[in-house]
N, C-alpha and C positions, 0 to 999 in steps of 0.2 A: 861398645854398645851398652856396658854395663849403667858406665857413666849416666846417658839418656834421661832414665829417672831420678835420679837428684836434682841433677842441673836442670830439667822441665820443672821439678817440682819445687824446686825453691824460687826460680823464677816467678812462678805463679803464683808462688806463697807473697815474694816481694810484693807484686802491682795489688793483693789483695790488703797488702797493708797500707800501701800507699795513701796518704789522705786526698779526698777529692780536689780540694784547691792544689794538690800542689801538679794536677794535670794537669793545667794553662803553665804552668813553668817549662824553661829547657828543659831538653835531655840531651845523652852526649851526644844523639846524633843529630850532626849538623843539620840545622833549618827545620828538627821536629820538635814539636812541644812533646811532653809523656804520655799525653794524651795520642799522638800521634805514633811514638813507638806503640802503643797498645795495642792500636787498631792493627799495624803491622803484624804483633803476634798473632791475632786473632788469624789472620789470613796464613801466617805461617802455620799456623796447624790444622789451617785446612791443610795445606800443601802436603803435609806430614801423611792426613790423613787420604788422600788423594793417591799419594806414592803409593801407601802402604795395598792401593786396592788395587795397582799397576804393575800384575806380574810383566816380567818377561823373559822371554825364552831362550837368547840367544848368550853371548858373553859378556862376560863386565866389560865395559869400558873404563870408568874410572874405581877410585875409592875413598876410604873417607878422606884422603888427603888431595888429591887429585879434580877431586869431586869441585873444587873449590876453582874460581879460574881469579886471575889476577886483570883488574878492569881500572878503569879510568874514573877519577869524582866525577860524580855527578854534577852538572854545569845548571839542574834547573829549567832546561834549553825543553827537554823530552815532555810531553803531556802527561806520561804515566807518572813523572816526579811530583805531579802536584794531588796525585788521585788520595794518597791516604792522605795526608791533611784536609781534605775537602769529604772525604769518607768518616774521617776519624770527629769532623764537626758535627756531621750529619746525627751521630750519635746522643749531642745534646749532653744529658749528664753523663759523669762518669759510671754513675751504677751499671748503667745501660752497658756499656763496655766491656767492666769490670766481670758483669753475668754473661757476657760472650764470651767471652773469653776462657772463663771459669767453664762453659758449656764444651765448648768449642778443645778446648785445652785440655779437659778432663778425660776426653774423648779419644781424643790425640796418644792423651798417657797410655790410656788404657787398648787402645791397637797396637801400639808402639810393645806392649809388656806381651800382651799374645804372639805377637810375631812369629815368624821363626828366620833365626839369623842367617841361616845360608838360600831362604828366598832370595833371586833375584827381581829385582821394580824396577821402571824406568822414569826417568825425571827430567825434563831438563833437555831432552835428544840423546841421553846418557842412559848405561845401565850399570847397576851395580848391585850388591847384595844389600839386604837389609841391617846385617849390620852393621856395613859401611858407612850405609845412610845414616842411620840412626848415629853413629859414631859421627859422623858429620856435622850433627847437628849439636852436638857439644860444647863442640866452639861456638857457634850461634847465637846458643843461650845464654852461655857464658859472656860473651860480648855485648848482650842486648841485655842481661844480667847490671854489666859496668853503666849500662848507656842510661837505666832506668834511677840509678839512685847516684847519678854523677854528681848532682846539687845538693843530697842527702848525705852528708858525711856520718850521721848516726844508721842508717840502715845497715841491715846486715847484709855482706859482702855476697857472691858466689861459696861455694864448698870448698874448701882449698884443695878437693879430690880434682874437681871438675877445672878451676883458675889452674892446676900444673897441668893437666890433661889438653886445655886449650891453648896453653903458651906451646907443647911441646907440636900441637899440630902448624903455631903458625912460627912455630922455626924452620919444621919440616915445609911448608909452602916458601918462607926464604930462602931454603937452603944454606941457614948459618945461624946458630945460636943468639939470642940475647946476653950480654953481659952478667954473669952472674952478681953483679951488683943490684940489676934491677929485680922489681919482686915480679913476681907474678900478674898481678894487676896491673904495674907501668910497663912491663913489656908487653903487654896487650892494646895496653892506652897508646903507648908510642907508637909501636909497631904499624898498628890501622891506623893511625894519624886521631885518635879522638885526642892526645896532646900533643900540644907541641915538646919536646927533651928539651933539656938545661941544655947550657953550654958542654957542663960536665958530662953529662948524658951521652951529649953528641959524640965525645970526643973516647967515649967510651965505647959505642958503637962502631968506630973506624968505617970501613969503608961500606957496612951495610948501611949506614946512616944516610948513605946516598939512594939508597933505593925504596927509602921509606916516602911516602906511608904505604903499605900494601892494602890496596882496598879490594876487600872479596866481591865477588858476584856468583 
């Protein structure tokens, strides 16, 4: 949970720096422009802020690790795949965004920092504690961190608190380490599939290599 605040905050620190043209570019996630992951955030902290107003009574079901289910790419096929590209247009410039986001995000941070961690929320048909969630959400940002300045090789990275904090959740979701060869950032890149592994890579990976890419939901 500690994590949360860094890794929100430097996210937000990134798209604030981002210059407006380079929205219409890729990002790492597949079939979004930056533009499009933005709009995403914006909704993710509603979500954040949503949970946070979603006590519940009964026991956890998952945690921050559990929390996470392991789902099939998306095909495109579903109506909901096309809403934030067509939401995220809707926006016009990026300032417009940029000040949602900032609103919206600021907001987020600051329920997220009042909380108290052994609240339990519900989300998802799930319940768990708030620091579960919030610990959840780590990963998240750290991913959508990678996905925002994948074309940007001059941007500033993730926290390197936050990139070992979310490799070590999504070993814990494989059930087996990454290669101590790879860093932090390529076993998050490989692992979700936003890259494809070298040959090397692969062969380094042994038989987890099969079960990649893990795509969350």
């Amino acid at each position: 949970m500690d994590l949360f605040s860094p890794a929100w905050t430097a996210l937000l620190t990134a798209v604030a720096d981002t210059p407006d043209e380079d929205f219409e570019r890729p990002s790492g996630c597949a079939g979004w422009l930056v533009r499009d992951l933005v709009c995403h955030l914006v909704i993710d902290a509603q979500d954040v802020l949503i949970t946070l107003a979603t006590p519940a009574d009964t026991e956890p079901t998952v945690d921050a690790v559990t929390y996470w289910e392991l789902v099939e790419p998306p095909t495109g096929e579903d109506p909901l795949d096309g809403l934030i590209p067509r939401l995220a247009a809707a926006y016009g410039e990026p300032g417009l965004l940029k000040f949602h986001l900032d609103d919206v995000g600021s907001a987020a941070g600051r329920a997220a920092a009042l909380a108290d961690p052994a609240l339990r929320v519900g989300t998802k048909g799930e319940v768990l504690t708030v620091g579960d969630y919030l610990s959840a959400y780590v990963l998240e940002w750290t991913l959508h961190h990678l996905d925002l300045i994948a074309y940007r090789p001059s941007a500033a990275e993730p926290p390197g608190e936050t990139l070992a904090a979310a490799r070590a959740a999504l070993e814990k979701i494989a059930g087996a380490p990454f290669p101590a060869s790879f860093s932090d950032t390529d076993a998050l890149r490989v692992g979700t599939g936003r890259r494809t592994p070298t040959d090397a890579e692969r062969a380094a990976l042994g038989d987890l290599a099969a079960r990649l890419p893990l795509v969350l939901g």
